[in-house]
C-alpha positions in Angstrom: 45.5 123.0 112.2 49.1 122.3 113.7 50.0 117.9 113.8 49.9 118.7 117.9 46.6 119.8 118.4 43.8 122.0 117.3 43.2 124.2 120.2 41.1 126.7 118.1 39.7 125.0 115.7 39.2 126.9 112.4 35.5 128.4 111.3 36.7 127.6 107.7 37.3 123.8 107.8 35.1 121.0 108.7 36.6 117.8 110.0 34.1 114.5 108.7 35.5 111.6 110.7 32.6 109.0 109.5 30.1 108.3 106.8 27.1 108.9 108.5 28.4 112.2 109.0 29.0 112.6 105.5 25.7 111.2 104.5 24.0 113.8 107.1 25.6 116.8 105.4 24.7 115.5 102.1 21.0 114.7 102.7 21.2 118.4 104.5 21.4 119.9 100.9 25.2 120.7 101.3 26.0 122.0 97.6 29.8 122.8 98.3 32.5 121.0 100.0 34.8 124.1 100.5 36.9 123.3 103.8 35.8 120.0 104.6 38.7 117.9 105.3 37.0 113.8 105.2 39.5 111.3 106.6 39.7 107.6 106.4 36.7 107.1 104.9 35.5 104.3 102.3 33.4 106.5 100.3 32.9 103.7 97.5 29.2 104.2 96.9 29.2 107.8 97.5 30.2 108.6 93.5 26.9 110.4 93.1 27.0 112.6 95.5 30.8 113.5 95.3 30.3 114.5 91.6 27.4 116.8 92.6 28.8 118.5 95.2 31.7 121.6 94.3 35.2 119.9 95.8 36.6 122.7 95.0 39.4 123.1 98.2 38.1 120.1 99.4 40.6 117.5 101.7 40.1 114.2 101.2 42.9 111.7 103.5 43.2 108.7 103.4 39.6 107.9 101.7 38.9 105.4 99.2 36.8 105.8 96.3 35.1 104.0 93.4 37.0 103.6 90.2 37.5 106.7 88.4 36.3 109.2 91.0 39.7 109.8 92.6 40.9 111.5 89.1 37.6 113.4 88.9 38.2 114.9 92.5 41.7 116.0 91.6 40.5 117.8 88.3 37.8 119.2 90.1 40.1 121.0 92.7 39.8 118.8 95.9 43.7 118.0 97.3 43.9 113.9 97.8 46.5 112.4 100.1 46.2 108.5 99.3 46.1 105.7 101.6 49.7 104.6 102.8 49.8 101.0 102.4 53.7 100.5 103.6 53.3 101.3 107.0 51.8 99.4 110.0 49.2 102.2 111.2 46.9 104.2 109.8 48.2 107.9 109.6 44.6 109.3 108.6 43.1 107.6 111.7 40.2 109.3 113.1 40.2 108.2 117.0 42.6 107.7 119.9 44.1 103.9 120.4 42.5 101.8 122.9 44.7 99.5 125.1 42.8 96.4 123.2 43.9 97.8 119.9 47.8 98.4 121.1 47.8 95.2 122.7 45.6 93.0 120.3 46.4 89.7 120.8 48.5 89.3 124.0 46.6 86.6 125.6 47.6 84.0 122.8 50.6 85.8 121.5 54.4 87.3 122.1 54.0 91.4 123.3 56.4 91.6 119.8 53.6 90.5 117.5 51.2 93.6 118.6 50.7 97.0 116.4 52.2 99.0 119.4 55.5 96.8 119.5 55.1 96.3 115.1 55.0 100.0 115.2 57.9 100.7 117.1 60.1 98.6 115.0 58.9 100.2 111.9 59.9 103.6 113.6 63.0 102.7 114.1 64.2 100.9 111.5 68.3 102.0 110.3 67.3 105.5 108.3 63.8 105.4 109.0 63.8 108.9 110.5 65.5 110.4 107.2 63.2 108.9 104.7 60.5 111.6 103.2 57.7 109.0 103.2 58.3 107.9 106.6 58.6 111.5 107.8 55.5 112.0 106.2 53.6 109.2 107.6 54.3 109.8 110.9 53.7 113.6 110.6 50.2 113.0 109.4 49.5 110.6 111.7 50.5 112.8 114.9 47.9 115.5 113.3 45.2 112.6 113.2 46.3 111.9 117.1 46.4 115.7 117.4 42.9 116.3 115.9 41.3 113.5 117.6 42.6 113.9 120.9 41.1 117.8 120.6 37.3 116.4 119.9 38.0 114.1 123.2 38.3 116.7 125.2 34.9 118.6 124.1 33.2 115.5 124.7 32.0 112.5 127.0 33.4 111.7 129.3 36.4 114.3 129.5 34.4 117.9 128.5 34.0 120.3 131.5 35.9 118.0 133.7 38.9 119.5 135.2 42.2 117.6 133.9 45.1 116.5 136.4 48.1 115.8 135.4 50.7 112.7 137.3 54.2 112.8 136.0 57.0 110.7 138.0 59.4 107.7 136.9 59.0 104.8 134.4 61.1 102.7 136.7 58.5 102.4 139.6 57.8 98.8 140.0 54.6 96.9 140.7 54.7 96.0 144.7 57.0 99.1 145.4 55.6 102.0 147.7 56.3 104.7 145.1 54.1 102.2 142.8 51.3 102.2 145.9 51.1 105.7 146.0 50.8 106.8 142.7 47.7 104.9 141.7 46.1 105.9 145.3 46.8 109.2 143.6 45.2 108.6 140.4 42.2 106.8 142.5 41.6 109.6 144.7 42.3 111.9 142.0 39.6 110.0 140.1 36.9 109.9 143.4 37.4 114.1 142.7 35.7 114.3 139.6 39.0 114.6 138.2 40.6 113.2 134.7 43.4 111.8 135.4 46.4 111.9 132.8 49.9 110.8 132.7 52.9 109.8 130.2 50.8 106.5 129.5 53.8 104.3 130.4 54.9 101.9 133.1 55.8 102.6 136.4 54.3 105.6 138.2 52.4 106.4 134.8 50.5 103.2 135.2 49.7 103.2 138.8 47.9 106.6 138.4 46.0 105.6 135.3 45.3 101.9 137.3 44.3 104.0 140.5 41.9 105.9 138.6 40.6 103.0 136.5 39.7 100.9 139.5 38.1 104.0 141.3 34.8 103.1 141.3 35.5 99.6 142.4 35.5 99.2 146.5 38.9 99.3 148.4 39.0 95.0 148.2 39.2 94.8 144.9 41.9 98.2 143.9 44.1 96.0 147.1 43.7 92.9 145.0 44.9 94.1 141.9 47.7 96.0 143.4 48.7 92.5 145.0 48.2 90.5 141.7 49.8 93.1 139.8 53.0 92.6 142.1 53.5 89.3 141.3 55.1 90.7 137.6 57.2 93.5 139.0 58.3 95.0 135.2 58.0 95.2 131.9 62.1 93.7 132.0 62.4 91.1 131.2 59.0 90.2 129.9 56.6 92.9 128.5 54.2 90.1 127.0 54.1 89.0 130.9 53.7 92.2 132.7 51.3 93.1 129.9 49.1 89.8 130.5 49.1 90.8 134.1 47.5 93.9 133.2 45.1 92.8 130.7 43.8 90.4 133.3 42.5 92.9 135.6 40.9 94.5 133.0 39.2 91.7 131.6 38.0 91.1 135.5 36.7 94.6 135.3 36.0 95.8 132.2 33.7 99.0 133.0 36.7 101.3 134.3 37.0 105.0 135.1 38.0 106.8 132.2 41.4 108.3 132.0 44.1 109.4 129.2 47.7 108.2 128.8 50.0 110.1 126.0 52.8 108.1 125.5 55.4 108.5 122.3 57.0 105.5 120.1 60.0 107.5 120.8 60.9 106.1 123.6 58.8 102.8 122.2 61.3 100.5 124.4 58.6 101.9 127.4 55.4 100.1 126.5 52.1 101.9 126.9 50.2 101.1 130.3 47.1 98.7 129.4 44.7 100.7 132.4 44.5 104.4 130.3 41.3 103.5 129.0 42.1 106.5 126.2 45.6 106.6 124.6 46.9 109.4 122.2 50.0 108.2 120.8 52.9 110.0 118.7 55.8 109.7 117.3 57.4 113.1 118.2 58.4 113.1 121.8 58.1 117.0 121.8 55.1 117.5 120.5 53.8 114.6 123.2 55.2 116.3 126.2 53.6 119.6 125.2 50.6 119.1 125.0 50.3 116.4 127.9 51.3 120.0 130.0 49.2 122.1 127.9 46.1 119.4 128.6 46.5 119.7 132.5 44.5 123.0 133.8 44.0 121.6 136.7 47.5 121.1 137.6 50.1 118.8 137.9 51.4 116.6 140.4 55.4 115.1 139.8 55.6 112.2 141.8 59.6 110.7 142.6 61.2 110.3 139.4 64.8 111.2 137.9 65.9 112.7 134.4 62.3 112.5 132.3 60.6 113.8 136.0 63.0 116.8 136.1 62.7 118.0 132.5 58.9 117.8 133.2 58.9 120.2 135.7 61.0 122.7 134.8 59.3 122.5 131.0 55.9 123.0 133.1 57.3 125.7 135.4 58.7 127.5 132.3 54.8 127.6 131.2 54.1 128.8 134.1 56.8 131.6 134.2 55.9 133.5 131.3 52.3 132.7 131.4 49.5 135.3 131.7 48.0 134.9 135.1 45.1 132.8 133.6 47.0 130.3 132.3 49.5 129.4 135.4 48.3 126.3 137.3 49.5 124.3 140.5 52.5 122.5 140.7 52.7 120.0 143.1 56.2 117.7 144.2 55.3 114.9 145.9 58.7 113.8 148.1 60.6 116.6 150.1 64.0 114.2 150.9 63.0 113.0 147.1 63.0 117.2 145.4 64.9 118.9 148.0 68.0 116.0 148.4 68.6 113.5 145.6 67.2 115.6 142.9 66.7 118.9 144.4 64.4 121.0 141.6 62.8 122.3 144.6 65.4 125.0 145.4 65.6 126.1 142.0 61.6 126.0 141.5 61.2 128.0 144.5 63.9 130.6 143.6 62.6 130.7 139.7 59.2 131.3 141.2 60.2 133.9 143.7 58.6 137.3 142.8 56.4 135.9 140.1 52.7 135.5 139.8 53.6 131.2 140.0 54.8 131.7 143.2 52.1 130.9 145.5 51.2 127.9 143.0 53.9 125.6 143.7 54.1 123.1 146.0 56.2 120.8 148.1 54.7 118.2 150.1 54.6 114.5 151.4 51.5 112.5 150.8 49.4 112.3 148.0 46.5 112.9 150.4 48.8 116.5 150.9 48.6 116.9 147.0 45.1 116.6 147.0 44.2 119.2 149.7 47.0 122.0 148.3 45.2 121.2 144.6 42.0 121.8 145.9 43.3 125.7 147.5 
């Protein structure tokens, strides 16, 4: 298993995320715990059964363990990587964030206090990035994101769903048209049976992931938040207030539509959007942007953006380029003076596509309502 993502999960290893799947496999007369790989669990209390069982080539991360079991495990042949008590997340963690997790706290308190804001100044703290135990944490805990964001996607509510990708700028501001139209995107995206997913940040990220959030709610109340949200236009110069602004329409309307963000403490300085009800996490930019691309078989739409936008699309259209014919999926650029003037990647999409099997998968067009019916082709 890679610290991106599992796609084909191994035969030979067994991932227990919780005791009571532990406990299941032990009262199912497991005898051997050859390739099961048990992560942040408290297994104090489990001392009988772990000195039954053969741990031979066992994993155990980040679990802890009654007194004197730990030294048994190792001499038994299981491989141990201990809790990491000097950093501010767990790198064994089992599950994606939620946006009440990230932003624990932000009602009372300063958007600096939270774990998403704690962790990004951890992260990037002078040296960090050269230190072998920080490397380490982080590189585990990207695997944990990895692993966990896999097992979302083979279950409820996200398995057999098809998965749409919006991609556009971080600079779109609450109230602004480019703002408007990305979360009718991610609501009518959303209304489509589709998962919507996105970069997990502000601006066009957090319109689509709002859009589809409120897309069970009628028209009146998506027009209400888009008017309250407007009233805190940015994260500058107060992410604790454009953050409240957010939580506030959750807390209104608590039961949203599903949908993932993948954001990166790389660029940290971008806080998360609060409306991806789902957030996978990581450290390593790279590995971030891959997989968001890799997630989206049902295509992706680039809405109006600049440097981040552009490097998205021709990273996606390089997929696509050397893909087998199964693999290529829709492109769609939303904005012809946007892709064809002030950043024109449409002329060099189109002449990189020319003669290829991607070529009659790309898209230029106007509306999001336009996106939609070329998608659906």
């Amino acid at each position: 298993m890679t610290a991106a993502r599992s796609l084909h999960p191994s035969p030979r290893t067994l991932e227990v995320e919780s005791l009571a799947s532990f406990d299941r496999l032990v009262a199912a007369g497991a005898r051997t715990m050859q390739g099961w790989h048990a992560q942040s669990l408290d297994l104090r209390g489990r001392t009988a059964p772990l000195t039954s069982l053969d741990v031979q080539g066992a994993i155990f991360l980040g679990c802890t363990f009654d007194a004197g079991v730990e030294d048994s495990l190792r001499g038994r042949g299981a491989l141990i990587f201990p809790r990491l008590e000097a950093v501010p997340f767990n790198p064994y963690r089992g599950q994606l964030y939620t946006p009440q997790e990230l932003y624990a706290g932000i009602s009372g308190s300063r958007y600096e206090d939270t774990l998403d804001a704690k962790v990004y100044q951890w992260s990037i703290r002078p040296g960090q990035r050269h230190r072998l135990d920080a490397t380490l944490a982080a590189a585990l805990h990207d695997h944990s994101i990895g692993d966990a964001l896999d097992e979302l996607t083979r279950s409820e509510p996200f398995a057999g769903r098809t998965v749409v990708g919006v991609m556009g700028g971080h600079a779109a501001r609450r109230g602004s048209a480019v703002f408007e139209e990305a979360a009718l995107l991610g609501r009518l995206l959303a209304r489509n049976g589709s998962v919507v997913a996105t970069g997990g940040g502000p601006g066009t990220m957090e319109g689509a992931n709002l859009g589809a959030y409120l897309s069970g709610m009628p028209d009146e109340i998506f027009r209400q938040a888009l008017q309250g949200l407007a009233s805190v236009p940015g994260f500058r110069p107060s992410v604790s207030a454009w953050a409240r602004a957010a939580a506030a329409v959750v807390e209104r309307h608590p039961d949203g539509t599903p949908s993932l963000g993948i954001p990166t403490w790389f660029h940290g300085h971008e806080p998360p959007n609060l409306f991806a009800t789902h957030i996978a996490k990581y450290f390593a930019n790279s590995i971030r942007e891959a997989i968001l691309l890799e997630l989206c078989h049902g295509g992706i739409i680039f809405l109006p953006g600049s440097g981040g936008t552009v490097q998205e699309i021709f990273q996606d259209a390089c997929e696509n380029y050397y893909g087998a014919p199964e693999t290529i999926t829709p492109m769609v650029l939303v904005g012809r003076e946007h892709w064809l003037r002030r950043f024109p990647a449409w002329p060099l999409l189109q002449s990189l596509a020319a003669g290829r099997r991607m070529e009659n998968r790309i898209f230029l067009v106007d509306t999001v309502q336009e996106a939609l019916a070329v998608l659906d082709t």
